[in-house]
Biopython code that builds the backbone (N, CA, C, O; Angstrom):
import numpy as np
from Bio.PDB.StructureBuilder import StructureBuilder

atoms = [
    (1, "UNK", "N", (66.096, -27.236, 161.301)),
    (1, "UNK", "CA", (64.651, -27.236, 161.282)),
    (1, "UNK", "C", (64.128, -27.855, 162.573)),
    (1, "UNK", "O", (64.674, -28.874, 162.995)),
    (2, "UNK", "N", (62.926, -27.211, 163.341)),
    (2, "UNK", "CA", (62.858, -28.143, 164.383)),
    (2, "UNK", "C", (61.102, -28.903, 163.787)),
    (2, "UNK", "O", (60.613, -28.718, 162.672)),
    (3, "UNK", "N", (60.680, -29.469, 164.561)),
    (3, "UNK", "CA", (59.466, -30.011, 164.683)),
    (3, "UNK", "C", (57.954, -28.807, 164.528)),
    (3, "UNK", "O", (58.017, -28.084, 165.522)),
    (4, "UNK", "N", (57.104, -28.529, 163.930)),
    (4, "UNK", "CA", (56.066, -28.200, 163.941)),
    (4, "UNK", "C", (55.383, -27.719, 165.269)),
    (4, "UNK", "O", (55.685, -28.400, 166.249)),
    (5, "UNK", "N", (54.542, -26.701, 165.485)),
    (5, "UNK", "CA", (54.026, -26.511, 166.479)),
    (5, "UNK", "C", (52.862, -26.116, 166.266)),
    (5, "UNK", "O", (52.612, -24.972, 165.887)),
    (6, "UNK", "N", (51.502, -27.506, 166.601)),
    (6, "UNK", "CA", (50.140, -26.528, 166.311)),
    (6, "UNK", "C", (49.336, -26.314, 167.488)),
    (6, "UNK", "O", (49.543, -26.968, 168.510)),
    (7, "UNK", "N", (48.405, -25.413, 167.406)),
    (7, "UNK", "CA", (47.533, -25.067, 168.285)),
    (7, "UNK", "C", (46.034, -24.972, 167.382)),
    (7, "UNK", "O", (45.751, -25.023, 166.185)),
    (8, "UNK", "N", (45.433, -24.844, 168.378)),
    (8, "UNK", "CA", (43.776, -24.723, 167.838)),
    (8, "UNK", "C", (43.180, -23.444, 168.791)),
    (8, "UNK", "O", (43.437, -23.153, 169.959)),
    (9, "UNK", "N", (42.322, -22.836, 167.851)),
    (9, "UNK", "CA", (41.131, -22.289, 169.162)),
    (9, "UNK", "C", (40.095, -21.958, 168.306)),
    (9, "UNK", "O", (40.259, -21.273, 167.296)),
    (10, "UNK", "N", (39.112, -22.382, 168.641)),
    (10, "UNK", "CA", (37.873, -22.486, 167.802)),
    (10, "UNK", "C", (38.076, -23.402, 166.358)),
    (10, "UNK", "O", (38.512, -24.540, 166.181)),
    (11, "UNK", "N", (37.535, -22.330, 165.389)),
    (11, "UNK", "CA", (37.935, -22.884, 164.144)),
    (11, "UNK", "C", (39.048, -23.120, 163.256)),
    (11, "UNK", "O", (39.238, -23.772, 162.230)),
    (12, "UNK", "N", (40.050, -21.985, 164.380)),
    (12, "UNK", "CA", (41.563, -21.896, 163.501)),
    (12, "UNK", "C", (42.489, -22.415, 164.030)),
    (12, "UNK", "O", (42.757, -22.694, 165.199)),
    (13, "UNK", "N", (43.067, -22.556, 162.921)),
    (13, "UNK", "CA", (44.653, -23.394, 163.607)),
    (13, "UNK", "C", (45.311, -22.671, 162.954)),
    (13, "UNK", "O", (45.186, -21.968, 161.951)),
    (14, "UNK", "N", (46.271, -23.016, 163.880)),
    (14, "UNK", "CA", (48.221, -22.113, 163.689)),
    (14, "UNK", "C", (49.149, -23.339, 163.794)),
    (14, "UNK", "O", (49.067, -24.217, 164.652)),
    (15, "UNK", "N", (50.254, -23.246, 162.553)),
    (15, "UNK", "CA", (50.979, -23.890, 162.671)),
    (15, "UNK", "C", (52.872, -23.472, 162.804)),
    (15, "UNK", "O", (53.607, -23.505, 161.817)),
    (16, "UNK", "N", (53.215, -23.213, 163.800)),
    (16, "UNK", "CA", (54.784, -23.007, 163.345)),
    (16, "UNK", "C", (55.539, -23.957, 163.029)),
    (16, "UNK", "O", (55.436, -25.117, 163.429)),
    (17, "UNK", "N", (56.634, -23.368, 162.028)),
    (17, "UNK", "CA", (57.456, -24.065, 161.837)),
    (17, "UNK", "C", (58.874, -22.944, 161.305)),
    (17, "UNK", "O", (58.984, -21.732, 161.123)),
    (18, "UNK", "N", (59.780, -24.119, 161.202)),
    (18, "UNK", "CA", (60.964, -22.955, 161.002)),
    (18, "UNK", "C", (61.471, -24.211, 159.601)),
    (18, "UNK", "O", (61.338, -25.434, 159.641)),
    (19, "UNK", "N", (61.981, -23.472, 158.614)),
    (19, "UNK", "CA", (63.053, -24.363, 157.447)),
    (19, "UNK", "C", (63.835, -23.911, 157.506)),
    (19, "UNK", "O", (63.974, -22.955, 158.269)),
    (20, "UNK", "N", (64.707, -24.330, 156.780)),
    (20, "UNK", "CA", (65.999, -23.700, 156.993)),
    (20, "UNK", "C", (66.494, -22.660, 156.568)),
    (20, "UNK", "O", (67.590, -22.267, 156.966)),
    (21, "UNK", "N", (65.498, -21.773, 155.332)),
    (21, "UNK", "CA", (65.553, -20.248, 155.432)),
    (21, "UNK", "C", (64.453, -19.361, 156.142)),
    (21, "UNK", "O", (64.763, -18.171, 156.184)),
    (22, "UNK", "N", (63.005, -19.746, 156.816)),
    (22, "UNK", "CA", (62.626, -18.844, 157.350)),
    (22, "UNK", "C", (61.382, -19.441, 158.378)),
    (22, "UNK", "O", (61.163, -20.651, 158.437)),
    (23, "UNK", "N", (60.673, -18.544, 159.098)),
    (23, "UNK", "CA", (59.669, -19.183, 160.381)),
    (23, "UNK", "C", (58.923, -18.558, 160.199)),
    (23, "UNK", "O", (58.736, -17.349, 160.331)),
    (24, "UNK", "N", (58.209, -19.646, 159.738)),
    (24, "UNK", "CA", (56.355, -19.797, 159.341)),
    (24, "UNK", "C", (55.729, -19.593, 160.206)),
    (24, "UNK", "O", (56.401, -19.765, 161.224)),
    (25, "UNK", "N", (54.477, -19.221, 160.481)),
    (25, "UNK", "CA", (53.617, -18.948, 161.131)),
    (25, "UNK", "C", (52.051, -18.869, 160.292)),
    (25, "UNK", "O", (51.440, -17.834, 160.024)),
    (26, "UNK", "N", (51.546, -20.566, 159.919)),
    (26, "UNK", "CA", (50.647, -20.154, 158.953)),
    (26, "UNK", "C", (49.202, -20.665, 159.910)),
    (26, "UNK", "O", (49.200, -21.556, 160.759)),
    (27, "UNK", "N", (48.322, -20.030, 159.592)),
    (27, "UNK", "CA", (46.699, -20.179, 160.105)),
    (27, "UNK", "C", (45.881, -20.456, 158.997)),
    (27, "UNK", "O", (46.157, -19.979, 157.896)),
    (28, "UNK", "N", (44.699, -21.328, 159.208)),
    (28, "UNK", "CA", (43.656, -22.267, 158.434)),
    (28, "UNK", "C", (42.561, -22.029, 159.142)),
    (28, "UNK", "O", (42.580, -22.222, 160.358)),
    (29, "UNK", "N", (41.356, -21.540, 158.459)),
    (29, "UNK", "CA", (40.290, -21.326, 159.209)),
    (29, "UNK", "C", (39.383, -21.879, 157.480)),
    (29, "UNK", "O", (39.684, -21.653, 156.308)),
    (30, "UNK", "N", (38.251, -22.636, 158.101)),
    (30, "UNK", "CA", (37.201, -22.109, 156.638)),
    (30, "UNK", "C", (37.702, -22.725, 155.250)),
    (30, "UNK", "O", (37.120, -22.544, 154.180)),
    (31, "UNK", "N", (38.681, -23.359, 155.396)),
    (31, "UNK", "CA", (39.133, -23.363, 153.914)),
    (31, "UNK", "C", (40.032, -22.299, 153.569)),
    (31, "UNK", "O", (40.370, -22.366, 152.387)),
    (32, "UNK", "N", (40.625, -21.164, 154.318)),
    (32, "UNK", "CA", (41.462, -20.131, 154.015)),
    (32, "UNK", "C", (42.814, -20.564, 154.527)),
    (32, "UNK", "O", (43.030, -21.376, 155.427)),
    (33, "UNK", "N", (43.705, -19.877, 153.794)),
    (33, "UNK", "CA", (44.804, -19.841, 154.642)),
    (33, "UNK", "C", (45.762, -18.415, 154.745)),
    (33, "UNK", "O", (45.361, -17.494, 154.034)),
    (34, "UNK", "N", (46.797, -18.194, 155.438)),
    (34, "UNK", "CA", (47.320, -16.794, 155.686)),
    (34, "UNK", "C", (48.815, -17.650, 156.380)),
    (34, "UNK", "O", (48.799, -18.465, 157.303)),
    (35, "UNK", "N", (50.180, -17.103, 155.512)),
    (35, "UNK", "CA", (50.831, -17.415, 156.228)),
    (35, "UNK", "C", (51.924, -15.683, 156.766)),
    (35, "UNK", "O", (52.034, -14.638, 156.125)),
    (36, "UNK", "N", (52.398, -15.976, 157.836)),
    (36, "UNK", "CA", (53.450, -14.708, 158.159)),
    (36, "UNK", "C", (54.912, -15.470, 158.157)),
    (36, "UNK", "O", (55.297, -16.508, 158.695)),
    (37, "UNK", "N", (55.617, -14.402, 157.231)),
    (37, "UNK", "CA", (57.061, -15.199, 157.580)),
    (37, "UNK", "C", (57.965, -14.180, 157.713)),
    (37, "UNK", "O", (57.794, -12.974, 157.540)),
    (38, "UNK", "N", (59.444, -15.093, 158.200)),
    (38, "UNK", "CA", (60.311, -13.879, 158.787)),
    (38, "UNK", "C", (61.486, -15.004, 158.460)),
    (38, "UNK", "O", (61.317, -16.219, 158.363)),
    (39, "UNK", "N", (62.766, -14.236, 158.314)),
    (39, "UNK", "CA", (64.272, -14.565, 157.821)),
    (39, "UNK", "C", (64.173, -15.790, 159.010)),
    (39, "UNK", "O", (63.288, -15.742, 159.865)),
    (40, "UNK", "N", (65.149, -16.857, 158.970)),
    (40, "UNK", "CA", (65.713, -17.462, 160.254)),
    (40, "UNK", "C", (65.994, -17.056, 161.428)),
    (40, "UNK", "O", (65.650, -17.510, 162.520)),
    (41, "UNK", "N", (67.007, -15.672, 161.005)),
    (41, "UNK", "CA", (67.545, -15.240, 162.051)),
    (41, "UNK", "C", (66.616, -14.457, 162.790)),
    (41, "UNK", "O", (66.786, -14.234, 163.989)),
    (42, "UNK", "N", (65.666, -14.035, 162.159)),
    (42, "UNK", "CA", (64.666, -13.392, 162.926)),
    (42, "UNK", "C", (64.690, -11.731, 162.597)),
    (42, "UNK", "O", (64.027, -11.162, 163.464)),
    (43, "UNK", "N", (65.109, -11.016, 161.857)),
    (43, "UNK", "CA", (65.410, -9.594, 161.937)),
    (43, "UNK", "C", (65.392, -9.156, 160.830)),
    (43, "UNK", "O", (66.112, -8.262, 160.384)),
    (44, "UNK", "N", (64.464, -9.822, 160.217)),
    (44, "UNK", "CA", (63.921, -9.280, 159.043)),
    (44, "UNK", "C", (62.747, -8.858, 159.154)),
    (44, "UNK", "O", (62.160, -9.316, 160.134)),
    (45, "UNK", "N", (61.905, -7.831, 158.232)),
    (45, "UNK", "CA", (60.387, -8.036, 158.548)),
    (45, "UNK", "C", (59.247, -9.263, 157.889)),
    (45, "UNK", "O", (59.110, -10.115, 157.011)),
    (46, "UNK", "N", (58.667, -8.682, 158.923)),
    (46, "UNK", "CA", (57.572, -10.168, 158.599)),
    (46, "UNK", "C", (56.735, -9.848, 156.712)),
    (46, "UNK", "O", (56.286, -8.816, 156.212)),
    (47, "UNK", "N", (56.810, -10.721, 156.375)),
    (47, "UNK", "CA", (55.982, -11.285, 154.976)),
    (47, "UNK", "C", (54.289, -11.822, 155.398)),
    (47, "UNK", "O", (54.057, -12.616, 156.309)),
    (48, "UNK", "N", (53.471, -11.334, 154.715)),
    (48, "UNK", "CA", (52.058, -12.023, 154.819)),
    (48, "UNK", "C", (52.042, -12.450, 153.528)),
    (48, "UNK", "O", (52.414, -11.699, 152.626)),
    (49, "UNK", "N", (51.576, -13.798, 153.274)),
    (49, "UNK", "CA", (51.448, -14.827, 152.124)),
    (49, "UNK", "C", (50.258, -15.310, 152.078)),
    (49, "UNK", "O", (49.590, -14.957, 153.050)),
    (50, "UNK", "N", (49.707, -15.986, 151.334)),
    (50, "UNK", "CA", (48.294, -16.185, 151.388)),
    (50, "UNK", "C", (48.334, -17.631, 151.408)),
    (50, "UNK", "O", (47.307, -18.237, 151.104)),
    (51, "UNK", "N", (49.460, -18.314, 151.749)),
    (51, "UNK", "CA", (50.043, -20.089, 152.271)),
    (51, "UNK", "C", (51.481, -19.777, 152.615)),
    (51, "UNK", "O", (51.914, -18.639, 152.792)),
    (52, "UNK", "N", (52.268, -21.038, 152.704)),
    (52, "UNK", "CA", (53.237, -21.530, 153.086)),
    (52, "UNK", "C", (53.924, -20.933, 152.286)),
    (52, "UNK", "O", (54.596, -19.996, 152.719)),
    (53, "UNK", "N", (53.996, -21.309, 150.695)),
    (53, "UNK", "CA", (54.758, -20.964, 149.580)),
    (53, "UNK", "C", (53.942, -19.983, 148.548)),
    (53, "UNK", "O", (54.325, -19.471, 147.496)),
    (54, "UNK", "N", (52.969, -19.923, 149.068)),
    (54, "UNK", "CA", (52.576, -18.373, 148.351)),
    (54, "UNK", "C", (53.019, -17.269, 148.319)),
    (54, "UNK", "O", (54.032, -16.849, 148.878)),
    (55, "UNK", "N", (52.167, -16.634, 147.554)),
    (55, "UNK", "CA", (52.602, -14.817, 147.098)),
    (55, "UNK", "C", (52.933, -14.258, 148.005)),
    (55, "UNK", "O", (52.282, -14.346, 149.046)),
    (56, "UNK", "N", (54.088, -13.476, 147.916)),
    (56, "UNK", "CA", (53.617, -12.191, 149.162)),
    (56, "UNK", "C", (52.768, -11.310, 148.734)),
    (56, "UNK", "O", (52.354, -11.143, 147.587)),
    (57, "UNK", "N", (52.488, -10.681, 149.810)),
    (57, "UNK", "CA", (51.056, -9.784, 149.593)),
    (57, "UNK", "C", (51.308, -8.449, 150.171)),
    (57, "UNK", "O", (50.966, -7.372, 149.681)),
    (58, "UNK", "N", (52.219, -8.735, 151.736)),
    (58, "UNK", "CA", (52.618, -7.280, 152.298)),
    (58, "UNK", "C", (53.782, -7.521, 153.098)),
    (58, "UNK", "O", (54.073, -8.669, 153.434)),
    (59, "UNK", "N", (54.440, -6.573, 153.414)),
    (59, "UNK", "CA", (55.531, -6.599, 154.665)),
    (59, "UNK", "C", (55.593, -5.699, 155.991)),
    (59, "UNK", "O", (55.253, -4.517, 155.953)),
    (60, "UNK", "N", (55.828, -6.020, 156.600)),
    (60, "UNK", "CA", (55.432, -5.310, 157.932)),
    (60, "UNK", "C", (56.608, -5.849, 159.094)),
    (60, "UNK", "O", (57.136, -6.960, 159.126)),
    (61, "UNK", "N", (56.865, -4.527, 160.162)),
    (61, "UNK", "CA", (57.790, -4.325, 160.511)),
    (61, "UNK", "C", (57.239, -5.083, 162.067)),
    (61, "UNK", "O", (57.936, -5.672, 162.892)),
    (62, "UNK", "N", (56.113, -4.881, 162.089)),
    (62, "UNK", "CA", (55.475, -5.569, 163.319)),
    (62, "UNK", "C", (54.444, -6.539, 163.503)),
    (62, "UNK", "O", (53.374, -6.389, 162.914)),
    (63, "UNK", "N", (54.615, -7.387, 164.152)),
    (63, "UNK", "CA", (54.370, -8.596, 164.371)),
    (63, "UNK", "C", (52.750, -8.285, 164.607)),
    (63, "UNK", "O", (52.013, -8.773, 163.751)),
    (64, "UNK", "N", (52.134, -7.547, 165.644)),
    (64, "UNK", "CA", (50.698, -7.204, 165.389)),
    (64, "UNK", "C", (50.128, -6.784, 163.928)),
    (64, "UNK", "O", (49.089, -7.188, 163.406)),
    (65, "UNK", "N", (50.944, -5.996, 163.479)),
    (65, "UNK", "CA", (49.943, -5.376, 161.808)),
    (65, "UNK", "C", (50.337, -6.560, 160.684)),
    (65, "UNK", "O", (49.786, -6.604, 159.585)),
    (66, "UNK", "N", (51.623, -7.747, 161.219)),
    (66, "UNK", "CA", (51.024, -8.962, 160.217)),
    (66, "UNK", "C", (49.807, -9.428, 160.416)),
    (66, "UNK", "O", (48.939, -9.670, 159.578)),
    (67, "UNK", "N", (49.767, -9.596, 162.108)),
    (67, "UNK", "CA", (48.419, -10.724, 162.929)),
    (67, "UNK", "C", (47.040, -9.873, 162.197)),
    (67, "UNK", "O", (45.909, -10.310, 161.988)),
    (68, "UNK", "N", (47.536, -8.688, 161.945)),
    (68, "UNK", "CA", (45.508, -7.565, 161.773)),
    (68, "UNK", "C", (45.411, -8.159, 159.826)),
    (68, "UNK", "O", (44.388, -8.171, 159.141)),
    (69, "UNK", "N", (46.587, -8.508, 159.460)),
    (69, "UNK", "CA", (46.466, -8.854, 157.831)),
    (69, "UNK", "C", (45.824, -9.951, 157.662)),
    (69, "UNK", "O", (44.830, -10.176, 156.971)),
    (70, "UNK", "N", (46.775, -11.006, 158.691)),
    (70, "UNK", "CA", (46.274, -12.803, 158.632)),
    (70, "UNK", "C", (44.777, -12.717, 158.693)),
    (70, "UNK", "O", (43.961, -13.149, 157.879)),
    (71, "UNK", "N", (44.553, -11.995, 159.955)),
    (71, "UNK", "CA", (43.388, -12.419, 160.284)),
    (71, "UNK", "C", (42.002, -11.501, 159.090)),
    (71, "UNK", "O", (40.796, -11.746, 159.146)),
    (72, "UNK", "N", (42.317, -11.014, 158.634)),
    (72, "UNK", "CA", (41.679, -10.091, 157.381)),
    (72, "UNK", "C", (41.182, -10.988, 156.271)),
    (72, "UNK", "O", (40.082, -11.158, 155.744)),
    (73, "UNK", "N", (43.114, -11.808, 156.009)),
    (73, "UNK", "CA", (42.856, -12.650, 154.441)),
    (73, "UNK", "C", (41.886, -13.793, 155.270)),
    (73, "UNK", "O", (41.206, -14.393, 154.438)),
    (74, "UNK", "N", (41.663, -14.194, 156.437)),
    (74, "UNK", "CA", (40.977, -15.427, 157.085)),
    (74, "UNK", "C", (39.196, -14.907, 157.702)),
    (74, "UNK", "O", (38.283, -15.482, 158.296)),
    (75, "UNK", "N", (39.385, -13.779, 157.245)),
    (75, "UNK", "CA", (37.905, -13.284, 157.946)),
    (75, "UNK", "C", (37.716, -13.718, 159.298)),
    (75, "UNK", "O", (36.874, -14.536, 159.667)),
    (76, "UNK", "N", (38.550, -13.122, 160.010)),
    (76, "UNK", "CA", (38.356, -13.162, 161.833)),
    (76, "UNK", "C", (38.654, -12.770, 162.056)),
    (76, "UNK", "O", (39.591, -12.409, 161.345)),
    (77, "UNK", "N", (38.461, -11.815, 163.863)),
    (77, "UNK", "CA", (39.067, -10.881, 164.516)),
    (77, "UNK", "C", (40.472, -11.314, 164.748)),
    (77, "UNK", "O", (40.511, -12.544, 164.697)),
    (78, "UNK", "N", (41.930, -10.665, 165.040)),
    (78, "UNK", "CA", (42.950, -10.901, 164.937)),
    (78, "UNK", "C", (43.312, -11.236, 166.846)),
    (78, "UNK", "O", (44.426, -11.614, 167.209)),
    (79, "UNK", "N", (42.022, -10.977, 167.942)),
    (79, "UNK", "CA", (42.138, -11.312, 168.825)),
    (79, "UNK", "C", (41.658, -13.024, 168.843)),
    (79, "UNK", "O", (41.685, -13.668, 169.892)),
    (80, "UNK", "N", (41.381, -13.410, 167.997)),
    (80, "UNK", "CA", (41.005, -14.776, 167.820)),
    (80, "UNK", "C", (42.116, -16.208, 167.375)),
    (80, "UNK", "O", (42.040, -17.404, 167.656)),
    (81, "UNK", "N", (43.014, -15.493, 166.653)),
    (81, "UNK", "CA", (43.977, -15.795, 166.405)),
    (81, "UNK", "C", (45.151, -16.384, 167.270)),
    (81, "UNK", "O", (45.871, -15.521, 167.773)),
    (82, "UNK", "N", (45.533, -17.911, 167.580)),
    (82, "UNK", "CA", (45.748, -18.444, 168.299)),
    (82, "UNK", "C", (47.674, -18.372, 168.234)),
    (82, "UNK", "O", (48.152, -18.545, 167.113)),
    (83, "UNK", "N", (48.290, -18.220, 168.959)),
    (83, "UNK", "CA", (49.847, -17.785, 168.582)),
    (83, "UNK", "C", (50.816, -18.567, 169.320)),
    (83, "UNK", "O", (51.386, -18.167, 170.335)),
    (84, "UNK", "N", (51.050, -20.141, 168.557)),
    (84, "UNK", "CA", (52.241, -21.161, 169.586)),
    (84, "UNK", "C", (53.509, -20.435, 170.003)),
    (84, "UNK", "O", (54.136, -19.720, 169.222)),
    (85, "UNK", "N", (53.842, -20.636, 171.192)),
    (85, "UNK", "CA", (55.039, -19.944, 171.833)),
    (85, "UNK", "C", (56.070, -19.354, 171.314)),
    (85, "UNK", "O", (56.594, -18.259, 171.520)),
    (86, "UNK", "N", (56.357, -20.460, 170.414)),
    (86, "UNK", "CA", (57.912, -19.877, 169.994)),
    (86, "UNK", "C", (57.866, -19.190, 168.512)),
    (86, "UNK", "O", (58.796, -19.140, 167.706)),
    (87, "UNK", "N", (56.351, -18.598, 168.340)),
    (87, "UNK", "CA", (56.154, -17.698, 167.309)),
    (87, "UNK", "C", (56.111, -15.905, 167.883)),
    (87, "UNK", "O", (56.370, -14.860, 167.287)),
    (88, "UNK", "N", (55.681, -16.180, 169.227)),
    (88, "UNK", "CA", (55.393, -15.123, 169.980)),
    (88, "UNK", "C", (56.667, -13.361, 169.470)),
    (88, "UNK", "O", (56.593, -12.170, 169.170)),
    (89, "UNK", "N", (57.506, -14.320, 169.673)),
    (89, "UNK", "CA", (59.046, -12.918, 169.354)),
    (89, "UNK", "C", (58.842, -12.693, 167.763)),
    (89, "UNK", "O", (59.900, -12.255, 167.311)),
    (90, "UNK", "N", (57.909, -12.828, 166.800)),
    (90, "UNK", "CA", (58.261, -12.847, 165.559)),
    (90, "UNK", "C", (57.786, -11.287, 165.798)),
    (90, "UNK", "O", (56.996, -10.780, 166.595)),
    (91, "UNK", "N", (58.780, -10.651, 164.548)),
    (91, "UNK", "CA", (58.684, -8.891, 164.143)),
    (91, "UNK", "C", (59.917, -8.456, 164.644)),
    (91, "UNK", "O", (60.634, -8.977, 165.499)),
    (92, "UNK", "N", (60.090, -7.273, 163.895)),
    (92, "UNK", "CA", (61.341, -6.252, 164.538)),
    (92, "UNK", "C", (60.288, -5.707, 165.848)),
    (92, "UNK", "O", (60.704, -4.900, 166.679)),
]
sb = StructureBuilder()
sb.init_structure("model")
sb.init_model(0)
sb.init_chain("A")
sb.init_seg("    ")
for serial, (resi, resn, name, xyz) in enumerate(atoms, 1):
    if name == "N":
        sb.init_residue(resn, " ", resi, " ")
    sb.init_atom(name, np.array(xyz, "f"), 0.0, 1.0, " ", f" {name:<3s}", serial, name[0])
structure = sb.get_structure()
């Protein structure tokens, strides 16, 4: 597991993180939340959750049509959406 990674821009925040089965990528805007997740190894497709340990909701093979979901369940453009580095490679 490494350490957390957040960012801000405007109202939302992004937080990565990795456990030891998969790498989070969750955003908070408003009182909402949206998380995207993906296997450890990375080569799985991405999961949209509506938190950390929430439902899944959809799966997607690419890392943009999770970002157009997040930003949907969060009511904001998905160009708004702030993305810490070492989330950047997430998706087949």
């Amino acid at each position: 597991m490494s350490e957390p990674v957040t960012v801000t821009a405007g109202e939302i925040t992004a937080e990565y993180r990795e456990t030891d089965t998969e790498r989070q990528l969750t955003f908070s805007a408003d009182g909402r939340t949206a998380t995207v997740a993906q296997n450890v190894e990375g080569y799985a497709m991405l999961k949209v959750r509506d938190g950390p340990d929430g439902d899944e909701l959809e799966r997607y093979y690419g890392f943009d049509m999770a970002l157009d979901h997040a930003a949907e369940l969060l009511g904001v453009s998905p160009q708004d959406l702030p993305v810490p580095n070492p989330a950047e490679d997430m998706g087949m």
